[in-house]
Chimera marker file (.cmm) of the C-alpha trace (Angstrom):
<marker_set name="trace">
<marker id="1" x="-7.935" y="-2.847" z="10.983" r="1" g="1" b="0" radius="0.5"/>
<marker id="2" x="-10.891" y="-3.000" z="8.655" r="1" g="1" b="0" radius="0.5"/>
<marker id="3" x="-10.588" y="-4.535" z="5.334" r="1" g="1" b="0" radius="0.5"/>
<marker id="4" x="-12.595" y="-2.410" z="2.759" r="1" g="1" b="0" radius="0.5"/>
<marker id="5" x="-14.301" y="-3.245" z="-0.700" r="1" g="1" b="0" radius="0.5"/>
<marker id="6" x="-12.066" y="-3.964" z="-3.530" r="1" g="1" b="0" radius="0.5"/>
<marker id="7" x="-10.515" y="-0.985" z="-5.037" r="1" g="1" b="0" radius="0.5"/>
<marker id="8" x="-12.287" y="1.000" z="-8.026" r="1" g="1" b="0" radius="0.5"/>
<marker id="9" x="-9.809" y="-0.915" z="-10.461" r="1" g="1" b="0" radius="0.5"/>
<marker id="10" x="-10.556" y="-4.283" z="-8.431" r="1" g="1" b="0" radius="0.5"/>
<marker id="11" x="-7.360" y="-4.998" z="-7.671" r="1" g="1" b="0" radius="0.5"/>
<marker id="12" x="-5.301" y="-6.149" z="-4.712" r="1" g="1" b="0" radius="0.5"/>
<marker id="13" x="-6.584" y="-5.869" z="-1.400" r="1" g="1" b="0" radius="0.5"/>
<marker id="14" x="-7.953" y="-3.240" z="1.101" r="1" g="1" b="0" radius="0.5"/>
<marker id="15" x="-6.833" y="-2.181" z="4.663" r="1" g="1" b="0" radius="0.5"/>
<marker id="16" x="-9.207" y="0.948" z="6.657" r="1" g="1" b="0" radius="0.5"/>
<marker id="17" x="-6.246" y="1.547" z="9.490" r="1" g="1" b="0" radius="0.5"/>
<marker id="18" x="-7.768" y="4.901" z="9.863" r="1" g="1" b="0" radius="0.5"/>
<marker id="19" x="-8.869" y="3.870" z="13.900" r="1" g="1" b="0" radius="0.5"/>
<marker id="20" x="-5.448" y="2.488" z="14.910" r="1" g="1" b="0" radius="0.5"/>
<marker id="21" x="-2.968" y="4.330" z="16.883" r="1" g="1" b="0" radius="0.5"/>
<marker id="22" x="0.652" y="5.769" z="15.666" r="1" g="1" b="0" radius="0.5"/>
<marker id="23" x="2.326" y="3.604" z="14.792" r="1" g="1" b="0" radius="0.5"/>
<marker id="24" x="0.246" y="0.223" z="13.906" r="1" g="1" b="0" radius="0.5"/>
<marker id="25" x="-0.609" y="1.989" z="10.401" r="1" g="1" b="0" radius="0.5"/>
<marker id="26" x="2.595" y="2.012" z="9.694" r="1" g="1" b="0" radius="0.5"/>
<marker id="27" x="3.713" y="-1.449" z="10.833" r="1" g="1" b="0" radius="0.5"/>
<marker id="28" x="0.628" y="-3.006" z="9.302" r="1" g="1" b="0" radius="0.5"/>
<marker id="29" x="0.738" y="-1.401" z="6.052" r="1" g="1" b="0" radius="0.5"/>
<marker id="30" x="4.431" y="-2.648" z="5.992" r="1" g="1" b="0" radius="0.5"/>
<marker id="31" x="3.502" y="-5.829" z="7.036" r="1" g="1" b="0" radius="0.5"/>
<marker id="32" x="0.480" y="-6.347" z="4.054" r="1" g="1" b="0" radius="0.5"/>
<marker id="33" x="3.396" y="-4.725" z="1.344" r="1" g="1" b="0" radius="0.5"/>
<marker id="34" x="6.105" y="-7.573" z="2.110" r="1" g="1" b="0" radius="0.5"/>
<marker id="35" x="3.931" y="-10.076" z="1.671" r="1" g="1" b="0" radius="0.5"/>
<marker id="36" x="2.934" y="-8.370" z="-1.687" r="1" g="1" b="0" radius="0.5"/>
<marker id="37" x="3.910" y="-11.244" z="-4.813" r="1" g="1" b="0" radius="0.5"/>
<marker id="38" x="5.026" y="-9.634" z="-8.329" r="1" g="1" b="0" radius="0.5"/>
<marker id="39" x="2.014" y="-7.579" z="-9.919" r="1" g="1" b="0" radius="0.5"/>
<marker id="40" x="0.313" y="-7.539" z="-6.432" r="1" g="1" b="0" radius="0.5"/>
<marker id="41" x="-1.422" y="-4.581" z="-4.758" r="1" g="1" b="0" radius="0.5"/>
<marker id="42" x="-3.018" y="-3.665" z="-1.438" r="1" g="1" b="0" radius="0.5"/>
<marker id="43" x="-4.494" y="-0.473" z="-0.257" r="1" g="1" b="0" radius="0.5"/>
<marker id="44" x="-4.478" y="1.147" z="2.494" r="1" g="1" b="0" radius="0.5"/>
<marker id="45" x="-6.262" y="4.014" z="4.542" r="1" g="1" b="0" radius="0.5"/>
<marker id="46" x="-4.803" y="6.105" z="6.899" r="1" g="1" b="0" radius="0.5"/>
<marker id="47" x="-5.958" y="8.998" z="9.276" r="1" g="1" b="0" radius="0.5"/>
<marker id="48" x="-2.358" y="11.426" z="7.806" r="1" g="1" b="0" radius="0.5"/>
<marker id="49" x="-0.330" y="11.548" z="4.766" r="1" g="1" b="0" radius="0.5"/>
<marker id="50" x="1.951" y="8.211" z="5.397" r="1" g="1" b="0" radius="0.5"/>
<marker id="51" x="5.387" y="10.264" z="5.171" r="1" g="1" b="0" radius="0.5"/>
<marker id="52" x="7.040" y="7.649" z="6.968" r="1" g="1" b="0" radius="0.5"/>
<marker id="53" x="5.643" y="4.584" z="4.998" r="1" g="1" b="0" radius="0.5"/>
<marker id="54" x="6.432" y="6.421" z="1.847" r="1" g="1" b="0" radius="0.5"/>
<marker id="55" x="9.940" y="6.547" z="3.091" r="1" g="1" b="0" radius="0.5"/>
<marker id="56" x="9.896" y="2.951" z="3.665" r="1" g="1" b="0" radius="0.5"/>
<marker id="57" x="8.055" y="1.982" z="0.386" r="1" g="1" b="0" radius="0.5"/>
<marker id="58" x="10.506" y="3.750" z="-1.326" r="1" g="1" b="0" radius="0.5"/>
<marker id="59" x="13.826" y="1.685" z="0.502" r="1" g="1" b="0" radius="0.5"/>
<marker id="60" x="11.931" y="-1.370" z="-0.154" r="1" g="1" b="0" radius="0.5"/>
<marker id="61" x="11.481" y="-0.485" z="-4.207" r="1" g="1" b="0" radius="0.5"/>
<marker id="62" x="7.974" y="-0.992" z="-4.561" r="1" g="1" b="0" radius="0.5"/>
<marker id="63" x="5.464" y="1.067" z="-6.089" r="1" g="1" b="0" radius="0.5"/>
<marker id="64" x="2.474" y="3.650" z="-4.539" r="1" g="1" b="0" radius="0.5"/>
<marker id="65" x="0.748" y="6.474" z="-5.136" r="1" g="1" b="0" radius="0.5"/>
<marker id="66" x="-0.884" y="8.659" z="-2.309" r="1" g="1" b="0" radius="0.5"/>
<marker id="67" x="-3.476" y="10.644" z="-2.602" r="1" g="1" b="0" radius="0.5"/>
<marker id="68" x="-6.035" y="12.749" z="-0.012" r="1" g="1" b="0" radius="0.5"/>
<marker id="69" x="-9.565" y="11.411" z="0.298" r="1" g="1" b="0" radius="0.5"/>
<marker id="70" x="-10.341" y="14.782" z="2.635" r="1" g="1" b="0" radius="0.5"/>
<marker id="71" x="-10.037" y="15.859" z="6.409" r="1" g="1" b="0" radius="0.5"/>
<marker id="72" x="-8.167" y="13.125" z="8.115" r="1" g="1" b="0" radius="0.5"/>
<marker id="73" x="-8.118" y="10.506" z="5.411" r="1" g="1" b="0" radius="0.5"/>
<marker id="74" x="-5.432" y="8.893" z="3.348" r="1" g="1" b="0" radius="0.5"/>
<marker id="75" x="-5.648" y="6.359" z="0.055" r="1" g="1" b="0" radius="0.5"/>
<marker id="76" x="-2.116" y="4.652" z="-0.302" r="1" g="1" b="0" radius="0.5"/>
<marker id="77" x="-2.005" y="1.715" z="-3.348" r="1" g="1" b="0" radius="0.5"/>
<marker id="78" x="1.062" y="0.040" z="-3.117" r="1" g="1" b="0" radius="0.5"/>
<marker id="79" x="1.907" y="-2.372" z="-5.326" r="1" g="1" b="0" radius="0.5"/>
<marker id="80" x="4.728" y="-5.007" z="-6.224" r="1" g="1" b="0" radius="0.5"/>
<marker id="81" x="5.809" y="-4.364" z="-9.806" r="1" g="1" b="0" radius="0.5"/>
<marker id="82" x="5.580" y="-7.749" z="-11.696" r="1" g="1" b="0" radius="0.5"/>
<marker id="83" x="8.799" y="-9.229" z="-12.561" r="1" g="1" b="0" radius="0.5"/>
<marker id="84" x="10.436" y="-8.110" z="-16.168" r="1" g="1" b="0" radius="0.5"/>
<marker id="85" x="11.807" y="-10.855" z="-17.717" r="1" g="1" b="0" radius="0.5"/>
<marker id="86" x="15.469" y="-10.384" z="-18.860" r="1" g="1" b="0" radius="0.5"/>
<marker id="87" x="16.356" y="-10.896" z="-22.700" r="1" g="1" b="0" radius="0.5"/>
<marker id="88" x="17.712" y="-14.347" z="-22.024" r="1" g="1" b="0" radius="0.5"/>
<marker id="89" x="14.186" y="-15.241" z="-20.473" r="1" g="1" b="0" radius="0.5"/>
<marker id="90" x="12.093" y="-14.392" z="-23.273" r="1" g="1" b="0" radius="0.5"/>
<link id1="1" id2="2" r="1" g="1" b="0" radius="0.2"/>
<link id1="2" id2="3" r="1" g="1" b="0" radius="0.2"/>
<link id1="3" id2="4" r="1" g="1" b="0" radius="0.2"/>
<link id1="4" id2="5" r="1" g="1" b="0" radius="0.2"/>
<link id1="5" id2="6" r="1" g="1" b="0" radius="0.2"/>
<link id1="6" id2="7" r="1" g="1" b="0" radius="0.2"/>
<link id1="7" id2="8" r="1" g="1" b="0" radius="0.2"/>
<link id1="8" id2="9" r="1" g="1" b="0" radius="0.2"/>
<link id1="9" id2="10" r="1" g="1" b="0" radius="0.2"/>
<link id1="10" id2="11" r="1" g="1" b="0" radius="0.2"/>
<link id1="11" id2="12" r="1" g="1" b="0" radius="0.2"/>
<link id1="12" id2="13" r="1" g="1" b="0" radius="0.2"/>
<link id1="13" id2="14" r="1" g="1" b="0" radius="0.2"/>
<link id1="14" id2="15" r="1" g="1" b="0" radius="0.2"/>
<link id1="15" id2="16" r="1" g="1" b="0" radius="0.2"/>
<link id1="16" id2="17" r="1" g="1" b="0" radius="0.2"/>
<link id1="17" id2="18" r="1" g="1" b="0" radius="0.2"/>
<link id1="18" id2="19" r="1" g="1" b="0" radius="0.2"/>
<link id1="19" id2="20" r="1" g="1" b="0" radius="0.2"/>
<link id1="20" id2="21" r="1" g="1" b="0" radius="0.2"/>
<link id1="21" id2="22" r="1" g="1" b="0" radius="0.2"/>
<link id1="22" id2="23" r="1" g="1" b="0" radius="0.2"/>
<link id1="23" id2="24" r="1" g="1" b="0" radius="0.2"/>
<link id1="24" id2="25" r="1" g="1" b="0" radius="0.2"/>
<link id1="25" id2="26" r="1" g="1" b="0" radius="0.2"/>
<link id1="26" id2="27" r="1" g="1" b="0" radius="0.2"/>
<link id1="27" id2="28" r="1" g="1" b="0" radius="0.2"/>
<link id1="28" id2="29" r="1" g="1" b="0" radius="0.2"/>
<link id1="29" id2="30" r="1" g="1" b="0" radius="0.2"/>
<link id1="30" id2="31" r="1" g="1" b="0" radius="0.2"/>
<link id1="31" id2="32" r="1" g="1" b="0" radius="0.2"/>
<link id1="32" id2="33" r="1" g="1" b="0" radius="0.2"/>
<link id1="33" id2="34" r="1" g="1" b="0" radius="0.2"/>
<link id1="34" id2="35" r="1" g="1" b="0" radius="0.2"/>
<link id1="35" id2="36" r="1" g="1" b="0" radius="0.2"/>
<link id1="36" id2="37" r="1" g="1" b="0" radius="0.2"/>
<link id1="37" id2="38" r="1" g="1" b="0" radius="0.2"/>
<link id1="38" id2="39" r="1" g="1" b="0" radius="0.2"/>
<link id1="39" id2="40" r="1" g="1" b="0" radius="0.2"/>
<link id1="40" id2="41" r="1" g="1" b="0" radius="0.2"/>
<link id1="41" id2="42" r="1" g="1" b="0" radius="0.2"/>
<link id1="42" id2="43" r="1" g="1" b="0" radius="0.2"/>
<link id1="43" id2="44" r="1" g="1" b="0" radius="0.2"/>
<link id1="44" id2="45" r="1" g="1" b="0" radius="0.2"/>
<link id1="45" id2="46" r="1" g="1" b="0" radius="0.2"/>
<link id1="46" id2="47" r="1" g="1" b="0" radius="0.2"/>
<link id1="47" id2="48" r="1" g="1" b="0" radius="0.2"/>
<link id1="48" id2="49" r="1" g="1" b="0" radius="0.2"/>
<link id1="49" id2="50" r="1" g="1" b="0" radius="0.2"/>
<link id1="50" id2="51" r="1" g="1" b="0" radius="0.2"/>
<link id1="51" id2="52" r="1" g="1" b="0" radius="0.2"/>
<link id1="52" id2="53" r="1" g="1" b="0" radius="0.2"/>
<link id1="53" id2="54" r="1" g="1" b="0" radius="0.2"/>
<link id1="54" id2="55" r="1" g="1" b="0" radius="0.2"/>
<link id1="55" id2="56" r="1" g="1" b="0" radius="0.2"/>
<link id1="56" id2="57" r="1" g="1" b="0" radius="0.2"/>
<link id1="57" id2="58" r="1" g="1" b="0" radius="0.2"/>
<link id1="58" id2="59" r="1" g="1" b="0" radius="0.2"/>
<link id1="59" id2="60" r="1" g="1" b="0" radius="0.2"/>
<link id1="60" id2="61" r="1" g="1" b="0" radius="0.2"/>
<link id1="61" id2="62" r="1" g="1" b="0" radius="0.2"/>
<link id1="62" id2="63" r="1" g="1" b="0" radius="0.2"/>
<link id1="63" id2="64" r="1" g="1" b="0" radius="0.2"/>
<link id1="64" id2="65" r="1" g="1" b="0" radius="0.2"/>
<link id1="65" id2="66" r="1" g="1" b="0" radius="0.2"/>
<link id1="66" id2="67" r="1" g="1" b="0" radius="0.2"/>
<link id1="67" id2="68" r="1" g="1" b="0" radius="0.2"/>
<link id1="68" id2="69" r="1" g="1" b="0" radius="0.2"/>
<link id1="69" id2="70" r="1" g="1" b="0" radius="0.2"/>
<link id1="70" id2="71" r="1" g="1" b="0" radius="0.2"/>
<link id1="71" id2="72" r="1" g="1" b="0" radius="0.2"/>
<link id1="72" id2="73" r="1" g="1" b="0" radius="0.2"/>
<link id1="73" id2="74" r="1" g="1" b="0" radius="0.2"/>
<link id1="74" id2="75" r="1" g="1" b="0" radius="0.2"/>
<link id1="75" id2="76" r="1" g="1" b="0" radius="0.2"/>
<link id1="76" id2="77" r="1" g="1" b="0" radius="0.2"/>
<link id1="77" id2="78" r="1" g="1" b="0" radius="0.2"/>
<link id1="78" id2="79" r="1" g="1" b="0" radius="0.2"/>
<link id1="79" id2="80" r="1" g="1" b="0" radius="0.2"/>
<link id1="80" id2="81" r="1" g="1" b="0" radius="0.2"/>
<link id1="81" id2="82" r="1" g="1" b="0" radius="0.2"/>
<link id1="82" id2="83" r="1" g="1" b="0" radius="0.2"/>
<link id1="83" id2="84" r="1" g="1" b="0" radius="0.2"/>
<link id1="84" id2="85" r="1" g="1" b="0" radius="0.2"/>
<link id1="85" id2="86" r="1" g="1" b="0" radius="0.2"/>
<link id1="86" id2="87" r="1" g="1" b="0" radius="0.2"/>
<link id1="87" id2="88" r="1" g="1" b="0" radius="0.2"/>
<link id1="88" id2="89" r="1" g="1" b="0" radius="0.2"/>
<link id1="89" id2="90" r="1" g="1" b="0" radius="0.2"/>
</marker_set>
């Protein structure tokens, strides 16, 4: 796992698991998003479109967007939404 430069919008962090072997992508991306705090993001770079982190992103309720980079390359942002506060909090 390679972290990368910051992200275009400089956010969050970066994780190259394009080298590592089914499934360690998928465990370490997983492992980087839970530890995600409220209006947190971390990226991450795969070798295949993450079908089965997707899956698991979306059970979890947080946030991504995946897009192809080219042959054998993957850019997943996923992101903790920050907390909305409820009318009795404002």
């Amino acid at each position: 796992m390679k972290p990368t430069p910051d992200s275009p919008e400089g956010t969050g962090v970066n994780l190259d698991l394009r080298d590592l072997p089914p499934p360690e992508p998928l465990h370490r991306a997983l492992e980087a998003a839970e530890r995600l705090a409220a209006g947190e993001s971390v990226t991450v770079l795969t070798r295949f479109r993450p079908a089965f982190l997707i899956d698991q992103l979306e059970a979890r309720g947080l946030a991504y967007a995946c897009v192809s980079l080219g042959e054998l390359s993957w850019q997943t942002s996923i992101s903790r939404e920050a907390a909305t506060p409820t009318p009795d909090q404002s």
